[in-house]
VOGU-3710 file (C-alpha; in Angstrom, 3 decimals, decimal comma):
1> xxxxxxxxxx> -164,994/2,479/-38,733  -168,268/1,455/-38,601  -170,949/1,744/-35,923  -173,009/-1,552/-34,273  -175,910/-1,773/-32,715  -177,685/-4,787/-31,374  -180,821/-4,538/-29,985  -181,669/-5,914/-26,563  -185,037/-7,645/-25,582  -185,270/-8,231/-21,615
11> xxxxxxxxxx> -188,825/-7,316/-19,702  -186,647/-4,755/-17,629  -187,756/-0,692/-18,738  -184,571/-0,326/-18,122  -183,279/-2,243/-21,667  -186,393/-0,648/-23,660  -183,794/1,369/-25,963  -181,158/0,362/-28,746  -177,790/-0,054/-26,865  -174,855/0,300/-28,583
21> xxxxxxxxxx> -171,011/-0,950/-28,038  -168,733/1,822/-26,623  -165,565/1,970/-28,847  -162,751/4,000/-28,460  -160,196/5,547/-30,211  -157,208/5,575/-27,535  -155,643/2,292/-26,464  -155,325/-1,087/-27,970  -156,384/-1,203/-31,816  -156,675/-4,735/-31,181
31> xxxxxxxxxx> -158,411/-5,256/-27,463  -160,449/-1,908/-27,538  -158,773/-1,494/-23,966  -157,578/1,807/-22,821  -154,005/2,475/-21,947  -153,093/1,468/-19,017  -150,241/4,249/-18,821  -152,229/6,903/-19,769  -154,445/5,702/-16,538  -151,787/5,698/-14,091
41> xxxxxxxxxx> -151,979/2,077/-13,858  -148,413/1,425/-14,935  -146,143/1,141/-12,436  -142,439/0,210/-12,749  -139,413/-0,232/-10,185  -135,837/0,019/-10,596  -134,780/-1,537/-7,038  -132,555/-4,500/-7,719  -131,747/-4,219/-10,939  -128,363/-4,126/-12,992
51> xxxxxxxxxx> -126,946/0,107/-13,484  -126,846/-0,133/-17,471  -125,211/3,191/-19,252  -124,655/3,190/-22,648  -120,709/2,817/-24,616  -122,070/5,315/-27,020  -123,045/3,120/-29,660  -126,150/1,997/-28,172  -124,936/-1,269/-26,626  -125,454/-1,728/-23,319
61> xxxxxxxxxx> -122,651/-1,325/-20,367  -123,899/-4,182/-17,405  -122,660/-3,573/-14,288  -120,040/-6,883/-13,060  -119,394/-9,535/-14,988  -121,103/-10,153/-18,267  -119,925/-12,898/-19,680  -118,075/-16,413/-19,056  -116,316/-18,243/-21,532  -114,480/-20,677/-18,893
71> xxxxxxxxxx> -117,335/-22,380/-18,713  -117,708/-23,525/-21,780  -117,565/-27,908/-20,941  -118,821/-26,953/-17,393  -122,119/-29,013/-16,520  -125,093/-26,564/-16,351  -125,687/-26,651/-12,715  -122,382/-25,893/-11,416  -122,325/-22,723/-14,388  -125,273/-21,770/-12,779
81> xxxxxxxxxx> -124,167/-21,296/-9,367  -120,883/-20,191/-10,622  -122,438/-17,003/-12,603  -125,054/-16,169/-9,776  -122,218/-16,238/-7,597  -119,919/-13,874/-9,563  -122,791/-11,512/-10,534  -125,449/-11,552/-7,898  -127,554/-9,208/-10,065  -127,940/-11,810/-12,723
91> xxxxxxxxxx> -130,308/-15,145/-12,572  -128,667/-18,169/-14,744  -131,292/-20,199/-16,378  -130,214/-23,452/-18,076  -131,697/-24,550/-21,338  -131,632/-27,286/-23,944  -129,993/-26,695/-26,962  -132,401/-25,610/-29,253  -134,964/-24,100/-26,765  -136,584/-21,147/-27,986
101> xxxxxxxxxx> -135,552/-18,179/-25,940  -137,254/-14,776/-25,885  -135,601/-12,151/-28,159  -135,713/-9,201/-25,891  -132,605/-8,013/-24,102  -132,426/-8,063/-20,139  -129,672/-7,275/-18,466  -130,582/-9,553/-15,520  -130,405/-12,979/-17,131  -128,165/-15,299/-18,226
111> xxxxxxxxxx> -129,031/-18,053/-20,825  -126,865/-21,548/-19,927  -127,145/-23,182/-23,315  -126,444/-27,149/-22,633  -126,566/-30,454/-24,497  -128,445/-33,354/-23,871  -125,211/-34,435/-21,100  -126,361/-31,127/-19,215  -122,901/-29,860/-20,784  -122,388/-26,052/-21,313
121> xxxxxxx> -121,973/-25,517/-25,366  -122,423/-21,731/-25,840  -120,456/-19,126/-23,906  -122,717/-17,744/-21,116  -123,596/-13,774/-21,639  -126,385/-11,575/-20,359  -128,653/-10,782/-22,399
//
């Protein structure tokens, strides 16, 4: 990688000599930040959440209720309440059909998939 220096003209005696950028080879190859985990800046809690063990395979095991196929035809709202009611670890969110969703896996939420009538479409699963 190459090196840059730009030179700095202020009155100060302070900025008389060539300064140059401080890059560094740990951290973000993008940002030039440091790690934030390597700092001890990255903290992380488990309080609250869903007890997830593995079947073996690699797929996840969620604690309670994980899915709800009854209420397919519900209206959005009331599948809402009805999953955060039978799983109080999980938080429903209701979508449009079509809404682009995040593809990473969280065993606290619950997409509600509904049509323009606010009518469920897509069986409800965490994920």
């Amino acid at each position: 990688m190459a090196s840059i220096s730009t030179p700095i003209s202020t009155s100060s005696p302070s900025f008389s000599m060539l300064q140059k950028p401080m890059i560094t080879n740990h951290g973000s190859t993008v940002l030039r930040l440091p790690l934030l985990r390597k700092m001890g800046k990255l903290r992380c809690s488990l309080e609250g959440k869903p007890a997830v063990t593995s079947d073996g395979g690699g797929l996840p095991i969620v604690e309670g209720k994980s899915s709800w196929p009854e209420l397919v035809g519900e209206k959005g709202e009331v599948a809402k309440a009805i999953i955060e009611k039978e799983n109080p670890l999980v938080t429903a969110n209701v979508i449009l059909e079509g809404t682009l969703v995040p593809l990473d896996f969280r065993t606290n939420r619950v997409w509600v998939v509904v049509n323009t009538e606010d009518v469920v479409i897509k069986k409800p699963i965490i994920g």
